[in-house]
N, C-alpha and C positions, 0 to 999 in steps of 0.2 A: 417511547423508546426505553429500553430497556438497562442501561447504563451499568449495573454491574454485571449483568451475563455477557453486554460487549466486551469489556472486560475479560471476563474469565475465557471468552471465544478469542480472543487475544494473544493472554496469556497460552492458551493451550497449543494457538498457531506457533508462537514464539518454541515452545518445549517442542514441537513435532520432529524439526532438525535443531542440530547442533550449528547449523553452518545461520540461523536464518538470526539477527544479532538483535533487530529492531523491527515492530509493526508498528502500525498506529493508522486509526479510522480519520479522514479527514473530510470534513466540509467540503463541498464546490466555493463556497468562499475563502477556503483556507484559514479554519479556524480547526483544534483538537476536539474529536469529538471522544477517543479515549484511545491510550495509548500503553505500549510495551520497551521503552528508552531503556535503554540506558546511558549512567551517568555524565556521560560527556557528550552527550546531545540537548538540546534543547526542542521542547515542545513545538516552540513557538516558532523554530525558525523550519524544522519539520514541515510544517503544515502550510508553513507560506512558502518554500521551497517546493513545497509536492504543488500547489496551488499553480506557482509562477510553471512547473514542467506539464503539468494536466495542459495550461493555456496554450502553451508551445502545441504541446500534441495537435489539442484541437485544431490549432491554425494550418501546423503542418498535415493533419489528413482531410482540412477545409481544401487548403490550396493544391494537394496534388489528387484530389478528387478522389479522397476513397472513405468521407465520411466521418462519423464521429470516435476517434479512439476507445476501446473498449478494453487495453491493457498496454502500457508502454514498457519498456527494457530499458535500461542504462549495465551497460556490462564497463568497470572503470578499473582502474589498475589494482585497488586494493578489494574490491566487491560488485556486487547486484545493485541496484534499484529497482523496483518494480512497480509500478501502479498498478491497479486493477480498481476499474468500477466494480460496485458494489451494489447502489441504487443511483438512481438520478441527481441523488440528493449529496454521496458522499464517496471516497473511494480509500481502499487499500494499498497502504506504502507499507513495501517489506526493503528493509537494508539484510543483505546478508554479506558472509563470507566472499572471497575470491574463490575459495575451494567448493563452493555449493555448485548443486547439478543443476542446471538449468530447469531442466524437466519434472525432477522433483521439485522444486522451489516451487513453480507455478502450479503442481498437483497440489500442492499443501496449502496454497493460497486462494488456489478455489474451493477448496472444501472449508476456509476459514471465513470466505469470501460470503460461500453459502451458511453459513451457518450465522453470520453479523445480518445480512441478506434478512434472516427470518426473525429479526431482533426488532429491527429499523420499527 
């Protein structure tokens, strides 16, 4: 693994919109594997928070039978969340704006996606 080009693949996600506030690659365990915060976030609670919504996912597309989540949405009063698998191994949390486009959010996050993708 490549750890500062995740990084830089990161950071460059973060700069693509203006609206997108936070990235960060995360373990299936819920540990930082690198990340784009800012300062009044925590790493740590990031990664166990993405961790404890990736498990919901999974349960909820186990239990109404349509498999293993491959990208979840949180649309909440003040922003996005978004996961996006990445590999098997780890996945994609973007916090953005309320003002971000959905559609663009998720084009930028898979091309950020692919690009961590070819790191791993």
């Amino acid at each position: 693994m490549r750890s500062e080009e995740i990084q830089q693949a990161l950071e460059k996600l973060k700069a693509s919109s203006s609206d997108i506030e936070a990235a960060a690659l995360v373990s299936q365990e819920g540990f930082i594997i690198a990340s784009v915060l800012s300062e009044n976030l925590d790493e740590e609670r990031v990664a166990a928070l993405t961790a404890a919504f990736q498990g919901l996912a999974e349960r909820c597309g186990e239990e109404l039978g349509k498999g293993k989540p491959r990208q979840f949405f949180l649309q909440a009063d003040l922003g996005y969340i978004v996961v996006m698998e990445v590999s098997q191994d780890a996945c994609l949390t973007v916090l953005s704006s309320r003002f971000g486009k959905p559609g663009m959010l998720l084009l930028d996050m898979r091309k950020g996606a692919e690009q961590v993708r070819a790191l791993l």
